[in-house]
C-alpha positions in Angstrom: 91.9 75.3 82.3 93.8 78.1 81.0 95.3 81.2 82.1 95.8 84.7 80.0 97.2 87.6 81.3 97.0 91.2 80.0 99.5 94.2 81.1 98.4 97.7 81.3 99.9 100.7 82.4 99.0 103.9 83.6 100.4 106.7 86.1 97.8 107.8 88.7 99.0 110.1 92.1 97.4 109.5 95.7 98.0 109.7 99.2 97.6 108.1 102.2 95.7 109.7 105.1 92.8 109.3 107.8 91.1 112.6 107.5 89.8 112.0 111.2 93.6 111.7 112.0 96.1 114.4 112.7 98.9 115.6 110.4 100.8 114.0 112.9 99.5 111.2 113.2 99.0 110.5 109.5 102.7 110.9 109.0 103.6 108.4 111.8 101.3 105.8 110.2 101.9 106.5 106.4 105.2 108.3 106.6 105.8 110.2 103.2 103.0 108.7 101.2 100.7 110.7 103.4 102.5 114.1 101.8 99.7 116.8 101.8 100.7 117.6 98.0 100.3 113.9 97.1 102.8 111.9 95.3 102.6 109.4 92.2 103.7 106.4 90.5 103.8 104.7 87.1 101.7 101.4 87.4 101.6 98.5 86.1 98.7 96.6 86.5 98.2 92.4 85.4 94.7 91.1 85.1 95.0 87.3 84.3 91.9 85.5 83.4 91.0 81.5 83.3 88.6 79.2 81.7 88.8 76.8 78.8 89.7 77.1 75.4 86.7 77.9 72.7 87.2 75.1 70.3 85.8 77.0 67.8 88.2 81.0 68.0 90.8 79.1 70.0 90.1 81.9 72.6 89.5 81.8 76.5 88.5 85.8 75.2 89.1 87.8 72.4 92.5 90.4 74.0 90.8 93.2 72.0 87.9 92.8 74.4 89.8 92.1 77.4 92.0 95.2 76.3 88.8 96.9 75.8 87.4 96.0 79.0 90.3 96.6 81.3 90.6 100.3 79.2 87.1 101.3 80.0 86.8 100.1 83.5 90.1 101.0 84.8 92.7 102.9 83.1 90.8 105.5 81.8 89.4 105.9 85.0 93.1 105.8 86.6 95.4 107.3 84.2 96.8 110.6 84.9 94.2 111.1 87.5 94.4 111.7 91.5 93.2 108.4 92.8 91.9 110.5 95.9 89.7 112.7 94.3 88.9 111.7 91.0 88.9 108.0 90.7 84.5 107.1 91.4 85.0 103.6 92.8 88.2 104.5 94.9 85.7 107.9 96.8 85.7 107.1 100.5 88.5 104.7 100.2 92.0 104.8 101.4 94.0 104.6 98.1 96.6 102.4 99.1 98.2 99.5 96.8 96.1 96.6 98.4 92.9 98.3 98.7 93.4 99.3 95.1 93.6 96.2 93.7 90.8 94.7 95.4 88.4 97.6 93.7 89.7 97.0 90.1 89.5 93.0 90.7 85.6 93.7 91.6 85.6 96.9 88.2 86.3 94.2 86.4 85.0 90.8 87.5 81.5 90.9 86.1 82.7 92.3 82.7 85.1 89.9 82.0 82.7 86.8 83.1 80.0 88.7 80.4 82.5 87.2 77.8 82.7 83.5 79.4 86.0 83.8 81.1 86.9 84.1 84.7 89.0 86.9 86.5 91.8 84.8 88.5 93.7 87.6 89.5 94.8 91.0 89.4 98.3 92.0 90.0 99.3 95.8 90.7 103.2 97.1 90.8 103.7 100.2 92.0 107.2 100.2 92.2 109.9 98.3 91.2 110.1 96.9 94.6 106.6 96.9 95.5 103.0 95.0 94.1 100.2 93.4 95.2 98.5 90.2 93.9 94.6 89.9 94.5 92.7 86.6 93.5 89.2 87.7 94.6 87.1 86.9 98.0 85.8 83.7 96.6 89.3 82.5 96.4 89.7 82.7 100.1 89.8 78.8 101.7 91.1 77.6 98.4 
C-alpha cells in the first residue's frame, strides 16, 4: 500500500450561524465567524489517496486525473465563492471547517475509486493555526 497526496488551494468566505438562533446567541456560540457580512479564508485543502502501485504506469492514479478530479468536484465549486450560499453540496449545512471536510471527502470518494484508488483522507487548513483531518466514516473503529 501506498499513499499520494495532492494540494489544492482555493479562497472561499462563510459564516457560522443557526438561522433558528438569535443574533445573540449566534455570536455567543460562533463569536466573530458568525459576522452577518461573512468573512473568508485562503485554503488549503490535502486529499491523499492509497492503493497499490500499477505495475504497468507505475501509478496508484494518474495526478492529472486526480488534479482533474479534485478541480471539478471541489474547487471550482469552492473557489471565490460564499460557501453559505453558493457551494450545492454545503446548502442546509453549517459551513464550518469539520463539517467541510467531511462533504468534500464524500465529493470525492466515488470519483477517485472510479480510477482504482482509495480516498484515505482529506485534510483542510484554514488558517495557519487551524485544519482539520477527515479519513471517512468507514475508518471509524480502525
Amino acid at each position: 500500500m501506498i499513499y499520494l497526496t495532492r494540494r489544492e488551494r482555493f479562497n472561499a468566505a462563510h459564516k457560522l450561524f443557526r438561522e433558528e438562533w438569535s443574533q445573540e446567541e449566534n455570536e455567543a456560540v460562533f463569536g466573530k465567524c458568525s459576522n452577518p457580512n461573512w468573512h473568508g479564508h485562503n485554503y488549503e485543502l490535502f486529499v491523499t489517496v492509497k492503493g497499490e502501485v500499477n505495475p504497468q504506469t507505475g501509478f496508484v492514479i494518474d495526478l492529472k486525473e486526480l488534479k482533474n478530479i479534485i478541480k471539478a468536484h471541489v474547487v471550482n465549486k469552492l473557489d471565490h465563492r460564499n460557501i453559505n450560499l453558493d457551494v450545492d453540496f454545503m446548502q442546509g449545512k453549517i459551513a464550518s471547517t469539520e463539517v467541510l471536510a467531511i462533504e468534500i471527502f464524500n465529493q470525492l470518494k466515488s470519483h477517485i475509486e472510479a480510477h482504482q484508488a482509495m480516498l484515505h483522507s482529506v485534510k483542510l487548513v484554514e488558517t495557519e493555526n487551524n485544519s482539520v483531518e477527515y479519513f471517512g466514516d468507514d475508518h471509524a473503529g480502525n
